[in-house]
C-alpha positions in Angstrom: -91.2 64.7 160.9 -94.2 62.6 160.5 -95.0 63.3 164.3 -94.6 66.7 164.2 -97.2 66.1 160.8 -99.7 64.3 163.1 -99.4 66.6 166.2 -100.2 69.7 163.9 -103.1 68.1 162.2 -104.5 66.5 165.8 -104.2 70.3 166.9 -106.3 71.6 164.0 -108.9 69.5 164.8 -108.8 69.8 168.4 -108.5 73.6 167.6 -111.6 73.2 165.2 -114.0 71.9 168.0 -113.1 75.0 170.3 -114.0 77.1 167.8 -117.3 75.3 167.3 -118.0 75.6 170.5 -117.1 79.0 171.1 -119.7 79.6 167.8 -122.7 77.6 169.4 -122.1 80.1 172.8 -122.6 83.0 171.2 -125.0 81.8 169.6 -126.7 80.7 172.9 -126.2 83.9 174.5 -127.5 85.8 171.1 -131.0 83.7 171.6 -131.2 84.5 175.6 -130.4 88.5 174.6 -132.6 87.8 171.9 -135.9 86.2 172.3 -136.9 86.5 168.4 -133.4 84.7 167.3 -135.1 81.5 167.2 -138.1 82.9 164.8 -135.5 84.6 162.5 -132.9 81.3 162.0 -136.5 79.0 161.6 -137.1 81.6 159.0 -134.0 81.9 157.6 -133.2 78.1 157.6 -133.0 77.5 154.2 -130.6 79.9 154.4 -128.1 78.4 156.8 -125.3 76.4 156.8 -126.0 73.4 158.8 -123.6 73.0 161.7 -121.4 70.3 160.3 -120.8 71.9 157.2 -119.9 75.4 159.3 -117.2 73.0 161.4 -115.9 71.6 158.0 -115.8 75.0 156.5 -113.8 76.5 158.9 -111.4 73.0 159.4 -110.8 73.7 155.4 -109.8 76.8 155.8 -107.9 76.6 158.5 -105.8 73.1 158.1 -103.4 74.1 155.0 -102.7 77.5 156.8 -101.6 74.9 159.2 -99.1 73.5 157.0 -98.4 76.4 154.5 -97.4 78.8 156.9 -97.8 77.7 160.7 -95.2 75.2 160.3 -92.3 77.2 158.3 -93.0 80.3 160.3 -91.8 78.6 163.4 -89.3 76.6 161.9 -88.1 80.0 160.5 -88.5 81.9 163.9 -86.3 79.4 166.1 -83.7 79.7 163.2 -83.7 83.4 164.1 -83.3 82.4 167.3 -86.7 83.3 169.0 -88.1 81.1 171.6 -91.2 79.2 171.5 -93.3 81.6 173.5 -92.1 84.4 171.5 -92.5 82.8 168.2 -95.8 81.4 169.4 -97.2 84.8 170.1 -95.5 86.5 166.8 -97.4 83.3 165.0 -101.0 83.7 167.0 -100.8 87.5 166.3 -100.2 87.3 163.0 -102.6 84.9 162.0 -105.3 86.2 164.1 -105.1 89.6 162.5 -105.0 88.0 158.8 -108.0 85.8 159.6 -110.2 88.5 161.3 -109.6 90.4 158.1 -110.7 88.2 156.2 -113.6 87.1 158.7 -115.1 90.8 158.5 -114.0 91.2 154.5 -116.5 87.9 154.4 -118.9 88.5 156.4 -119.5 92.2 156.4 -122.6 93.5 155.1 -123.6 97.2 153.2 -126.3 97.3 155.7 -124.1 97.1 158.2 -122.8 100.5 160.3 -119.5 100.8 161.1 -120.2 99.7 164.9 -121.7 96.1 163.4 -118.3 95.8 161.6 -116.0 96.6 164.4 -118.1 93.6 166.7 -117.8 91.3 163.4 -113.8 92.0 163.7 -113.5 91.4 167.5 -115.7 88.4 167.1 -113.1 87.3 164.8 -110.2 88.2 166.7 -111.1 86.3 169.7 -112.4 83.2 168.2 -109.4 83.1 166.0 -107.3 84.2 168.9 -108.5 81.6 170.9 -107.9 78.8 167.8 -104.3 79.9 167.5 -103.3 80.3 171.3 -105.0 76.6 171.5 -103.4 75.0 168.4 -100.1 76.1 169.2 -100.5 75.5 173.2 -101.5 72.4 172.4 -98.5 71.3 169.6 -95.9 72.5 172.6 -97.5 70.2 174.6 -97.7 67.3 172.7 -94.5 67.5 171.4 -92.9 67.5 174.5 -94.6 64.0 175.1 -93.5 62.6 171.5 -89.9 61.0 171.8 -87.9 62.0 169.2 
């Protein structure tokens, strides 16, 4: 149990650092589209949440989902008698869809249209697609190299 404890919590992080990454792309791409990006965050730096706080943020967020639900959700599913790929995809779909929620419930704004809302959403669906399809890629993995 304890290494199936450390595997999940090594994935979060490992998970976490994707997403990071993923967040500092667009970000890059944003500023080459966007030649005033730079002038608006320097104006707007009081503003912002500096880049080790975002990566905390999210790690916060994300690790007791980890261990809340992640963890009995597949323990439940291969009860049921799903397999890992199916339970894995169940799990990543799920999750992803409850975190973009909540990613565009957050970060939506009334100034927004309805087109800005619908890119906050996808932007949420793929990074947190890509957390979940990582994390739990990367637990398989790893598990199959712990002896039991």
């Amino acid at each position: 149990m304890m290494n199936r404890l450390l595997v999940s919590f090594l994935s979060v992080i490992l998970g976490t650092f994707v997403v990071y990454g993923i967040m500092k792309l667009d970000s890059f791409i944003y500023s080459v589209k966007n030649p005033e990006y730079y002038d608006m965050l320097n104006n707007s730096a009081a503003l912002a949440i500096p880049d080790l706080g975002l990566v905390l943020l999210f790690f916060i967020g994300v690790l007791p989902y980890q261990f809340i639900a992640i963890i009995p959700l597949q323990s439940l599913l291969k009860r049921v008698g799903f397999s890992i790929l199916k339970s894995s995809f169940v799990i990543v779909g799920i999750s992803t869809l409850i975190y973009s929620l909540g990613f565009t419930i957050i970060f939506r704004s009334p100034y927004l249209g309805v087109l800005d809302t619908i890119q906050t959403f996808g932007f949420g669906v793929f990074v947190f697609g890509v957390y979940f399809l990582i994390n739990l890629s990367l637990q398989q993995v790893l598990l199959k190299r712990i002896p039991k």
